[in-house]
C-alpha positions as CSV (number, residue, x, y, z in Angstrom):
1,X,157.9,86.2,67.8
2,X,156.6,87.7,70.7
3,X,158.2,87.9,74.2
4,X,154.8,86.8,76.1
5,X,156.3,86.6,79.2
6,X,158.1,89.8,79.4
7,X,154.3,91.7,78.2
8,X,153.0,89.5,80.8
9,X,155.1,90.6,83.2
10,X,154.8,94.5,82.1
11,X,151.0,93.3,82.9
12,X,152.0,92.4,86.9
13,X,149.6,89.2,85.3
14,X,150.1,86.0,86.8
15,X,146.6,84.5,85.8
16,X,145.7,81.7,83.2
17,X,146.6,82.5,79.6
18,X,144.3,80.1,77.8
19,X,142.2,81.9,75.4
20,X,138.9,82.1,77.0
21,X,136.5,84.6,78.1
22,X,138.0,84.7,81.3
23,X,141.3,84.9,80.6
24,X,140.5,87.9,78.2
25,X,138.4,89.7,81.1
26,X,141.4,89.3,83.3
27,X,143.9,90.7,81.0
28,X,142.4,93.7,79.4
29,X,142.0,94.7,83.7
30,X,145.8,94.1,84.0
31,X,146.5,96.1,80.9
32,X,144.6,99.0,82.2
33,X,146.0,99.2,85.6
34,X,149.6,98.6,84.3
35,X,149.7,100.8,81.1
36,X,149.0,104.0,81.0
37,X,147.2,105.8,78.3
38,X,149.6,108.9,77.0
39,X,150.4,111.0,74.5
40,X,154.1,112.1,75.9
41,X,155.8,111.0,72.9
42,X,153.4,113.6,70.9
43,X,154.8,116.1,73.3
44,X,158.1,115.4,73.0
45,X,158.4,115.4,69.4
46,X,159.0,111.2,69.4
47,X,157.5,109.9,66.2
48,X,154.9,106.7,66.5
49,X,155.7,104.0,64.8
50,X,152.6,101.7,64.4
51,X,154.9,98.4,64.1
52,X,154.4,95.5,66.8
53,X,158.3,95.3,67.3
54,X,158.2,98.9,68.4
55,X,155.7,99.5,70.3
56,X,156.8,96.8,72.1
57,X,159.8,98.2,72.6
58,X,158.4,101.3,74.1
59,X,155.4,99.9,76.1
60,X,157.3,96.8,77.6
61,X,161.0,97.3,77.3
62,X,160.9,101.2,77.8
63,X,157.9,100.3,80.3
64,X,155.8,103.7,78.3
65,X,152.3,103.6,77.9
66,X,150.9,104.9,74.4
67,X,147.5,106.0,72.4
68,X,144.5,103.7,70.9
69,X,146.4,102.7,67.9
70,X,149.8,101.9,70.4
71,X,147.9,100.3,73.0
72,X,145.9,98.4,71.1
73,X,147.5,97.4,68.4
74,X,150.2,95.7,70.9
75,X,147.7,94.0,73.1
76,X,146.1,92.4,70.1
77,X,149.7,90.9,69.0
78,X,149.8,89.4,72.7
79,X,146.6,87.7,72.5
80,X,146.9,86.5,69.4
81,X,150.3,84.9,70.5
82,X,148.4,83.4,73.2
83,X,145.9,82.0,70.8
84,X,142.7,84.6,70.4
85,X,141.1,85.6,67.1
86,X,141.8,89.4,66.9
87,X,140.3,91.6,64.7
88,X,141.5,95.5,64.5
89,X,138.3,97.6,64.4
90,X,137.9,101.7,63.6
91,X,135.8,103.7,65.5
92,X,134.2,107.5,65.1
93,X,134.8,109.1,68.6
94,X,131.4,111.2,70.6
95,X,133.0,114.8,70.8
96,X,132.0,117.5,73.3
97,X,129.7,118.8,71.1
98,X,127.9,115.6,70.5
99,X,129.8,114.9,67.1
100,X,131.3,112.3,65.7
101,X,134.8,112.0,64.6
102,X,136.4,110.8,61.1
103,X,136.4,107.4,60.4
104,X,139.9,105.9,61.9
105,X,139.5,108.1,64.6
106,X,140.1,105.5,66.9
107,X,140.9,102.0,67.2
108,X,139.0,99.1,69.0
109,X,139.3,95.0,69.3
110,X,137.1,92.1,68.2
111,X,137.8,89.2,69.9
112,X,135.9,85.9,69.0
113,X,135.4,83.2,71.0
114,X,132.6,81.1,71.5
115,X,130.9,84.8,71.1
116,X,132.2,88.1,70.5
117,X,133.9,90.6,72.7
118,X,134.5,93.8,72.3
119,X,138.1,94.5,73.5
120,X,139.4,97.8,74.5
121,X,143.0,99.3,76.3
122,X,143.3,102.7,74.6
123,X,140.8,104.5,75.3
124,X,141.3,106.0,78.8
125,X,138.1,106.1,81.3
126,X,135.6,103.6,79.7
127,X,134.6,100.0,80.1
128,X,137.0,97.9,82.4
129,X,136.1,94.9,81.2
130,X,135.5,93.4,77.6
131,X,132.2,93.9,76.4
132,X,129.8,91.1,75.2
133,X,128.8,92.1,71.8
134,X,125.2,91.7,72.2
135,X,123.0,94.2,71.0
136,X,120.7,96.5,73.8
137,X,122.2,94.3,76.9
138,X,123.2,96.3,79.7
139,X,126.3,95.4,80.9
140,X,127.0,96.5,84.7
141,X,130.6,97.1,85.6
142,X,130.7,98.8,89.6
143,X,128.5,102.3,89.2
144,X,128.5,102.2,86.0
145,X,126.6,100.6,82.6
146,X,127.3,99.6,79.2
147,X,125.0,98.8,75.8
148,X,126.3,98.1,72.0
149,X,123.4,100.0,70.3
150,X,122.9,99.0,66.7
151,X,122.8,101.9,64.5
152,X,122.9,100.7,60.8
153,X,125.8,98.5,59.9
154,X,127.2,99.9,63.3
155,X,127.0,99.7,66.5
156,X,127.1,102.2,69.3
157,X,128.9,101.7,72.7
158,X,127.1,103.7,75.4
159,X,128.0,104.4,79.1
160,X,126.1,105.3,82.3
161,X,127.6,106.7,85.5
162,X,124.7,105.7,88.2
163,X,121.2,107.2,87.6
164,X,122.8,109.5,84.9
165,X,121.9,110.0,81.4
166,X,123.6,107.4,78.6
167,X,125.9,109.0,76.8
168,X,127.4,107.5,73.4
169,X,131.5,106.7,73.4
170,X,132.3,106.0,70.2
171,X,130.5,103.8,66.9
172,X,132.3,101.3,64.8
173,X,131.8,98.3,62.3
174,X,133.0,95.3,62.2
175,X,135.3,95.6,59.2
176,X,139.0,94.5,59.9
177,X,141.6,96.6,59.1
178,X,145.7,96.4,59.2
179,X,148.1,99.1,60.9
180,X,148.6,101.0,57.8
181,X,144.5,101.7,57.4
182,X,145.1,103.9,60.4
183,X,148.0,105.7,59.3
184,X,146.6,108.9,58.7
185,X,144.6,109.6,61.3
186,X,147.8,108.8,64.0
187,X,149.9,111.2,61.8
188,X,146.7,113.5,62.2
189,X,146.7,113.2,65.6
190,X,150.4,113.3,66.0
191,X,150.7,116.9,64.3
192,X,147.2,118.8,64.0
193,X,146.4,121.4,66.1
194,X,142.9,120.2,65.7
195,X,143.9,117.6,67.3
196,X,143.0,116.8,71.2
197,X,146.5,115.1,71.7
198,X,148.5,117.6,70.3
199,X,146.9,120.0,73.4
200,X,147.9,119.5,76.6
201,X,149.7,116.5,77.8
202,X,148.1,113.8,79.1
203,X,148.8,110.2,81.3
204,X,145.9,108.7,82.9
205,X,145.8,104.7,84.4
206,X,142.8,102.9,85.8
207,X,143.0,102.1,89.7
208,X,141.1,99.3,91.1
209,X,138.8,101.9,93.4
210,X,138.9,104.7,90.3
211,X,141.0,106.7,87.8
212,X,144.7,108.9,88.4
213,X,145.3,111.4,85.2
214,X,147.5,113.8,84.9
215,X,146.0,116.6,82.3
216,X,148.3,119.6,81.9
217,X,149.8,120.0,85.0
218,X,146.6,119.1,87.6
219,X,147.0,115.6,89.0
220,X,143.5,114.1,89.1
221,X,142.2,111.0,91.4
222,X,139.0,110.1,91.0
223,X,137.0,107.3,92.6
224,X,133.0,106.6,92.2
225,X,132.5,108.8,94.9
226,X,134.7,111.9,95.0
227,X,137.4,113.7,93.0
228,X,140.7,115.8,94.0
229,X,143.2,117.9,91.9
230,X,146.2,119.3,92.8
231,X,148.5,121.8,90.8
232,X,151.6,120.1,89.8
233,X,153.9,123.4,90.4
234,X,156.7,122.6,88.0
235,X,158.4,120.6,85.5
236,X,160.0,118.5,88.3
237,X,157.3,118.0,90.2
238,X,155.6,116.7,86.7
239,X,158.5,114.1,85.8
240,X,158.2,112.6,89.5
241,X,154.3,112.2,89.5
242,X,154.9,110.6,86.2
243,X,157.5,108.1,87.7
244,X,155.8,107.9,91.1
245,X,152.8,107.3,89.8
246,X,152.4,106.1,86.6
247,X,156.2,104.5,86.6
248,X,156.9,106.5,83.5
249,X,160.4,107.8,83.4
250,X,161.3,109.9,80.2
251,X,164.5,109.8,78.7
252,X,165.6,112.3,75.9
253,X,165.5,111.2,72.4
């Protein structure tokens, strides 16, 4: 059974917990500005378990943050223990070069209520909020826009920044799946060079007025209207942005 109030509390969320709309909205914007998104256990060599007893372990007791399949996976186990209909969802993830990735690249959220949402804490700078799934709306969040494009049996989630182009995130179905369907791709992404994880480290957490990432060693904060970077000069100064600023403290294995 899980420990809702110690997640909760991993969440800073002090809000209503009665599975509605707004409740859901409210959380997913705690989980984002409380958890980072990481792949520091990649780095380090720290095998992923995709088990709800531990992750949970490592994203509330070890106060980590984690990947799409970590993040997400965990925060559907909390709202189902608070009484939401969760379904696990795979996506194909928009690369660079306007490709899309394997199937179980990624994994997204359906949550039903008296409509469905599209829920999502793992995948770094995207939608804040849920995301009603309603074909062609355009759902404004701050500067930016969202739309669930159909595209066959699938739909499309697409983002605008301001006046900007729309640019497709990632496509999924609405199949459910289990942990083990996404297996592979998490060992893939755990060990491939091919592999954007297995790259350069990464922690980045939404911030009520913007984004903070670290990527390599820059340190990134970006708002809607400006961006800095500074060089993180060495392994110390790395470890305390991580604890000063994400509240990530590593520990050796």
């Amino acid at each position: 059974m899980m420990n809702t109030a110690a997640y909760l509390e991993r969440l800073n969320y002090h809000g209503p917990v009665t599975p509605t709309a707004g409740t859901l909205r409210q959380l997913q914007v705690a989980h984002l500005m409380s958890v980072p998104f990481e792949n520091l256990s990649i780095d380090a060599g720290e095998p992923i378990v995709l088990d709800d007893e531990a992750l949970f372990d490592k994203i509330v007791r070890r106060r980590r943050g984690g990947f799409c399949y970590e993040l997400n996976g965990l925060f559907a186990w909390l709202l189902r223990s608070l009484g939401f209909r969760v379904t696990m969802l795979a996506a194909e993830v928009m690369n660079d070069r306007g490709e899309y990735g394997p199937p179980f690249d990624h994994m997204a959220l359906l949550v039903a209520l008296a409509e469905p949402w599209l829920v999502d804490v793992g995948f770094g700078d995207s939608y804040v909020e849920p995301l009603k799934l309603e074909p062609h709306t355009e759902q404004v969040q701050g500067l930016r826009s969202f739309r669930l494009d159909p595209e066959q049996a699938r739909f499309v989630v697409m983002r605008q920044h301001g006046d900007g182009p729309w640019k497709a995130q990632y496509r999924f179905d609405l199949t459910p799946y289990e942990y083990s369907d996404y297996a592979g791709m998490c060992r893939y992404h755990q060990t491939s060079p091919e592999s954007h994880f297995t790259q350069r480290r990464i922690c980045s957490l939404a911030a009520r007025d913007g984004r903070i990432t670290i990527s390599g060693t820059r340190l990134i904060v970006t708002t809607d209207d400006w961006r800095r970077e500074w060089e993180l000069p060495d392994e110390k100064a790395y470890i305390e942005a991580l604890r000063d600023r994400f509240g990530v403290v590593l520990t050796a294995s």
